[in-house]
C-alpha positions as CSV (number, residue, x, y, z in Angstrom):
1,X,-35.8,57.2,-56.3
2,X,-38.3,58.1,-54.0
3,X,-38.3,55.1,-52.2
4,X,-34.4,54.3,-52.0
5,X,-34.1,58.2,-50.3
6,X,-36.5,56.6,-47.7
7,X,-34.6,53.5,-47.1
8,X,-31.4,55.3,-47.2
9,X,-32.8,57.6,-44.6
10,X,-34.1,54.7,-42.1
11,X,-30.8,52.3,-42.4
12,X,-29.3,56.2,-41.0
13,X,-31.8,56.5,-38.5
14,X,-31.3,53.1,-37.3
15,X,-27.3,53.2,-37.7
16,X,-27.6,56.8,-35.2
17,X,-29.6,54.7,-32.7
18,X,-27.1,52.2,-32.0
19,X,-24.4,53.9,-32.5
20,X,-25.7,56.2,-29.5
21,X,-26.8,53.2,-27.6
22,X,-23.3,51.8,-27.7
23,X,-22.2,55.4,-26.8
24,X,-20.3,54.9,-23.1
25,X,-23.0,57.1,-20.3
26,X,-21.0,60.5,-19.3
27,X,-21.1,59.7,-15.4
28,X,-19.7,62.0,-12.6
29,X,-18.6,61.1,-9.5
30,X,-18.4,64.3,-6.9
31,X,-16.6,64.2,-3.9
32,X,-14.7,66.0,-1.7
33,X,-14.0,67.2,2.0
34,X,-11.5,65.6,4.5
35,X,-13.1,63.4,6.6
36,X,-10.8,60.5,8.7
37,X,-14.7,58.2,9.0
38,X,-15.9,58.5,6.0
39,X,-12.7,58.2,3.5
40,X,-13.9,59.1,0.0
41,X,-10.1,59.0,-1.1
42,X,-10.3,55.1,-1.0
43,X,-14.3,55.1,-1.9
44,X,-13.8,56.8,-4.9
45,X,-11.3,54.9,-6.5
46,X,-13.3,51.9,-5.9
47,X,-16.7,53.3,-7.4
48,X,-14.9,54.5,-10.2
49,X,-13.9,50.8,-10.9
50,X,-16.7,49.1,-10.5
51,X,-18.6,51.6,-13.2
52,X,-15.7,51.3,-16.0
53,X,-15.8,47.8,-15.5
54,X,-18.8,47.4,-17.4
55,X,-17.7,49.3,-20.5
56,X,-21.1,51.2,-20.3
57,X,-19.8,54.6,-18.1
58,X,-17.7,57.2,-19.0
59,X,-16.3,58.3,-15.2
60,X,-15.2,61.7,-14.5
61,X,-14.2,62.7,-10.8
62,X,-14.5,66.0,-9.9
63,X,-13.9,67.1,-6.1
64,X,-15.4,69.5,-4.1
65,X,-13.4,72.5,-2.4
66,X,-12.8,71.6,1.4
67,X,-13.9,73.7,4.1
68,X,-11.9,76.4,3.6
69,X,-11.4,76.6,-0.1
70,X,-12.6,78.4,-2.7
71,X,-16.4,78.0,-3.6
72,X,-17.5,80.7,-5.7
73,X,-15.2,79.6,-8.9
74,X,-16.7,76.0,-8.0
75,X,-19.7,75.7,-10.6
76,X,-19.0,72.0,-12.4
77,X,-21.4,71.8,-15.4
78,X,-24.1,69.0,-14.3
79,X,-25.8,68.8,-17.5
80,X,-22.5,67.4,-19.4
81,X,-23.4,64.2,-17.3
82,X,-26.5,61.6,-17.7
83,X,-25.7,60.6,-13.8
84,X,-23.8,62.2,-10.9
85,X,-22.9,59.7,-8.5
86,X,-22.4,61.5,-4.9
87,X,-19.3,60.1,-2.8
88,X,-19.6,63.6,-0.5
89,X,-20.2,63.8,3.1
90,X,-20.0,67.0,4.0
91,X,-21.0,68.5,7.4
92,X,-22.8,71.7,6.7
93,X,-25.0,73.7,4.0
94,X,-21.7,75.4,2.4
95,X,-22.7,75.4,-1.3
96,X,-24.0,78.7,-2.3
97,X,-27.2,79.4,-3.6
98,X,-25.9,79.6,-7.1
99,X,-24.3,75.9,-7.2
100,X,-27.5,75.2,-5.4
101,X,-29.8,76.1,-7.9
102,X,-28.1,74.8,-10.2
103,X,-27.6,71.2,-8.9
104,X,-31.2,71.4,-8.3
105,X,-32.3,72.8,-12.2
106,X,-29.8,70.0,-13.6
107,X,-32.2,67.1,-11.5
108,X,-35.5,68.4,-12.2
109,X,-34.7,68.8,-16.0
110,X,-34.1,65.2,-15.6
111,X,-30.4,64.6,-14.5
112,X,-29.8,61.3,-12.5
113,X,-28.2,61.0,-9.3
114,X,-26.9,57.9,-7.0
115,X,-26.4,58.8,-3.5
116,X,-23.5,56.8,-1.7
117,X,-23.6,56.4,1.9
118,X,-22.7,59.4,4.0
119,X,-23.9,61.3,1.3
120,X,-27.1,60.8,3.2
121,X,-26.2,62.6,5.7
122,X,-24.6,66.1,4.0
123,X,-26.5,69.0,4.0
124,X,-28.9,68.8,6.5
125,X,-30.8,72.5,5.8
126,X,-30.8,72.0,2.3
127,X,-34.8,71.3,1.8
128,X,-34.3,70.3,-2.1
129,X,-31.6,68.2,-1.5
130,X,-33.2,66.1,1.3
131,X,-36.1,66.4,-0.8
132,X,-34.4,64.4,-3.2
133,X,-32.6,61.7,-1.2
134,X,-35.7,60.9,0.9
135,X,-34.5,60.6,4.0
136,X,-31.0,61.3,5.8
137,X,-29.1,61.1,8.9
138,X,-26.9,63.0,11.5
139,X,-26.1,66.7,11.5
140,X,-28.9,67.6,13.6
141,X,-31.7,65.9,11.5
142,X,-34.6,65.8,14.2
143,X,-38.7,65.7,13.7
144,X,-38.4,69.3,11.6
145,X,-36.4,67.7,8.9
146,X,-39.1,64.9,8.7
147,X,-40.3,61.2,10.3
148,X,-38.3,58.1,10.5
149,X,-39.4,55.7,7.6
150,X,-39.2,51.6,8.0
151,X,-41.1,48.9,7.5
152,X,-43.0,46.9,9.7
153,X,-44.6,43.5,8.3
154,X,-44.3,44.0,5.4
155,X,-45.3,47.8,5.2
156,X,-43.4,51.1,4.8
157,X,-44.2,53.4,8.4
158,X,-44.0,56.8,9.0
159,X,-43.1,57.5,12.6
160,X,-43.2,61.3,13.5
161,X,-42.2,60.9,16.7
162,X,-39.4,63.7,18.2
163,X,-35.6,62.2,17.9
164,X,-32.0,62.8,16.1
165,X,-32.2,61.2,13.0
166,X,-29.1,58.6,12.1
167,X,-27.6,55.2,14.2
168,X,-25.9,52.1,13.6
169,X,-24.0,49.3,15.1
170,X,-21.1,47.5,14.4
171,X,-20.0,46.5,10.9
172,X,-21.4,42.9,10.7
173,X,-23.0,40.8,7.3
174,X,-26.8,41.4,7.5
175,X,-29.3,40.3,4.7
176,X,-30.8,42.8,2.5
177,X,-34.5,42.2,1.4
178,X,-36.3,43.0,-1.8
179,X,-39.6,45.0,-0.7
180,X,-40.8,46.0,-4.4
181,X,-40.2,45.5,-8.3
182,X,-38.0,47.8,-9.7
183,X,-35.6,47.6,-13.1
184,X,-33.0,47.9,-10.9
185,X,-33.5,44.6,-8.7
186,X,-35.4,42.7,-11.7
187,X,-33.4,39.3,-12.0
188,X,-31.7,39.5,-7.9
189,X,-33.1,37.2,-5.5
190,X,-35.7,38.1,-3.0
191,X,-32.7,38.0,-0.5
192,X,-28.8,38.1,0.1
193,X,-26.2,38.2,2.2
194,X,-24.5,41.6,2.6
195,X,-20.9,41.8,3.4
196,X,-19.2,43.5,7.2
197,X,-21.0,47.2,6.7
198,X,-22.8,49.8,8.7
199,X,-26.7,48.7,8.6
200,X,-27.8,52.2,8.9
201,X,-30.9,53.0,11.0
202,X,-33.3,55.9,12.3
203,X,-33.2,58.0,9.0
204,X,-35.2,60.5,8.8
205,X,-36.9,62.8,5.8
206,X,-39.6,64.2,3.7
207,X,-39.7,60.8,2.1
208,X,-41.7,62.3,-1.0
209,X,-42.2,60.3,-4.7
210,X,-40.0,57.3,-2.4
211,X,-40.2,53.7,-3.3
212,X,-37.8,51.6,-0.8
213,X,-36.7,48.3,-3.1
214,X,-34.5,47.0,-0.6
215,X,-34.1,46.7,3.7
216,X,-32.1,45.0,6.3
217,X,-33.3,44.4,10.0
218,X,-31.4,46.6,12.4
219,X,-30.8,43.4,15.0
220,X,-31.4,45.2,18.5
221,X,-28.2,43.0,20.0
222,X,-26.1,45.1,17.8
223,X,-27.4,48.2,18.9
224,X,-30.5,48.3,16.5
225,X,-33.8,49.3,16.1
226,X,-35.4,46.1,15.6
227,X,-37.3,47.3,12.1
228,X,-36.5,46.2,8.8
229,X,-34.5,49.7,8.0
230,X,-34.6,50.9,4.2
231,X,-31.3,50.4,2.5
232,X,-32.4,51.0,-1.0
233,X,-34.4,53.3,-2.5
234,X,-35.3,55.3,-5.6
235,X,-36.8,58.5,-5.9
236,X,-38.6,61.3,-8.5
237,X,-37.4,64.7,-8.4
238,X,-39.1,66.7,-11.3
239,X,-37.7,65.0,-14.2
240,X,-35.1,63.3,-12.2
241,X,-34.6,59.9,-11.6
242,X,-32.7,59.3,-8.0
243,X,-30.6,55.8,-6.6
244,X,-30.4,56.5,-2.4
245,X,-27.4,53.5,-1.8
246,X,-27.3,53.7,2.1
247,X,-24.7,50.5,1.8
248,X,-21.1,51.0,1.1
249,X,-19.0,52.0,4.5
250,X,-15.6,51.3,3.4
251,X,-13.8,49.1,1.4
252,X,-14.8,45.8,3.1
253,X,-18.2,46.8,2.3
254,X,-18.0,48.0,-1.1
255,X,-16.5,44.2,-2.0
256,X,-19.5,42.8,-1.1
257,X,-20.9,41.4,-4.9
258,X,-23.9,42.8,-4.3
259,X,-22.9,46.4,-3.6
260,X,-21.4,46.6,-7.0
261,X,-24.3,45.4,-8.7
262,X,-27.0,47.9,-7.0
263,X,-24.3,50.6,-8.3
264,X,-24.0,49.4,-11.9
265,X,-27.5,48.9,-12.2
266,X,-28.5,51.7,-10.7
267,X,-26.3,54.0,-12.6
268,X,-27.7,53.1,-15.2
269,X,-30.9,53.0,-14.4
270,X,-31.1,56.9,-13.2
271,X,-29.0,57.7,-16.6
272,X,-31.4,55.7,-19.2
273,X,-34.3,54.6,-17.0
274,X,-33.6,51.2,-18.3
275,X,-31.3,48.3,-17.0
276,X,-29.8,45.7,-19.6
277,X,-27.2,44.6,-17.2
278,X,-27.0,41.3,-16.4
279,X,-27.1,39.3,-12.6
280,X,-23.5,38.0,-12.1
281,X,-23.7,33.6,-11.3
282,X,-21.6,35.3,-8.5
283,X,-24.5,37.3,-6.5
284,X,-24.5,36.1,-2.8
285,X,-27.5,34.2,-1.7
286,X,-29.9,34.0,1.2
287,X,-27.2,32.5,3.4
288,X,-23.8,33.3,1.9
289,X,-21.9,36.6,1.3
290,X,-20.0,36.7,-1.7
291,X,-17.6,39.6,-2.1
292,X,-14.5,40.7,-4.2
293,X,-10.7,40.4,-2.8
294,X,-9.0,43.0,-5.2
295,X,-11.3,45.4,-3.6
296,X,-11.8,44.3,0.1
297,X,-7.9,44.6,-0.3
298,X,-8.2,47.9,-0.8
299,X,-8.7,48.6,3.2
300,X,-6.6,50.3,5.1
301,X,-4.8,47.9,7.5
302,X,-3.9,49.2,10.7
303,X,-0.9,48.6,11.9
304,X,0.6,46.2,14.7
305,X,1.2,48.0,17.6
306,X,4.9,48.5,18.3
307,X,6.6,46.6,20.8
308,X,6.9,48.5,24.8
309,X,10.5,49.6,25.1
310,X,12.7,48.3,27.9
């Protein structure tokens, strides 16, 4: 009887695991604030997508107050989600302390968090935050807020030198470069072809429990720095496990195959610290861009300019 009571208890023990590793990840996506550059009305949408595609994420959105809204009733309960995936570019250190500390308790107690683009460069005098996102850009980032990190043959620098933190050039393909071995690039090629994005350049940060997996040279004909500039990155904050995704302009750019990928894997990756996903046959290569029509259709198109009246 004795034995049977053990087996029962085991078969249960084993039937809880998988049913709770076939349980979908409680993800968040936060965004919020008007902003005509960065539009996280059509980014959203898209990231939202691209995660419940996989069958792996369960994808709440939940937006931020804008500038003149309400922010003392705003306290969204972080630990409900194994991942909050940041879609917020916001221009100033509005949050108060309370939603502050609180954002901060849920990372170091081991939350995961995915940084998307402009999200680099919100809250510029929030030390924690840039703390956890490594390095940012804009917003009056200079030398206090930290030095410029890129890699030069081969090797991560740290340049201290004075200057405002945060450039790019036009939204051109560049190829993106594995720099170290991570679960999240295990399986992608050493290189690829990025699709028509901002290559962002001259960020600047603390850079603290950093590893960059992934950079792009910043071409100095389109207005670059001429270093290959961290695109990819992964950080430790406390408990916390952090994606910093400095890819994903607009639409256009968030087709590219790859940009999806980085964000499925990486999701998972600061939710579970693991990463079963698989490399699409689709990935671009070395030489080739491979991105995604439903979403690259997704753009805005401006349109034609009316004809002058006579």
């Amino acid at each position: 009887m004795k034995r049977l009571i053990l087996t029962f208890c085991a078969l249960f023990l084993i039937f809880t695991a998988q049913v709770m590793a076939q349980a979908p990840i409680k993800v968040m996506i936060l965004d919020g604030e008007t902003n005509p550059y960065h539009r996280w009305d059509l980014g959203t949408p898209i990231l939202k997508m691209l995660l419940e595609e996989t069958k792996k994420f369960d994808v709440t959105v939940i937006s931020a107050p804008a500038k003149d809204g309400d922010f003392s009733t705003f306290m969204p309960k972080f630990s409900d989600y194994k991942a909050i995936v940041l879609n917020y570019d916001v221009p100033d250190d509005r949050w108060p302390d309370a939603l502050k500390k609180s954002f901060e308790q849920y990372m170091a107690n081991g939350g995961g968090l995915v940084v998307i683009h402009a999200a680099n460069n919100s809250f510029p005098q929030w030390v924690e935050y840039n703390k956890m996102i490594g390095m940012g850009g804009w917003r009056d980032r200079s030398e206090k807020s930290g030095p410029y990190w890129y890699y030069v043959d081969g090797k991560l620098v740290e340049d201290k030198k004075p200057g405002s933190a945060g450039s790019h050039g036009a939204k051109l393909p560049f190829q993106m470069k594995v720099v170290n071995d991570h679960p999240i690039t295990k399986g992608l090629p050493s290189m690829w072809m990025h699709h028509n994005d901002e290559l962002y350049a001259q960020l600047r940060g603390p850079g603290e429990n950093m590893t960059v997996l992934a950079t792009a040279r910043s071409q100095k004909d389109n207005k670059g720095t001429g270093y290959d500039e961290p695109q990819a990155m992964v950080l430790s904050y406390g408990k916390g496990r952090v994606f910093h995704h400095a890819t994903g302009h607009d639409p256009v750019a968030m087709s590219s195959v790859d940009y999806g990928v980085l964000l499925q894997r990486a999701t998972e990756w600061v939710a579970t610290g693991k990463v079963i996903q698989k490399v699409p046959a689709n990935f671009p290569t070395a030489t080739t861009v491979s991105y995604r029509t439903d979403i690259a259709a997704m753009n805005p198109v401006p349109a034609p300019p009316k004809a002058a009246v006579k």
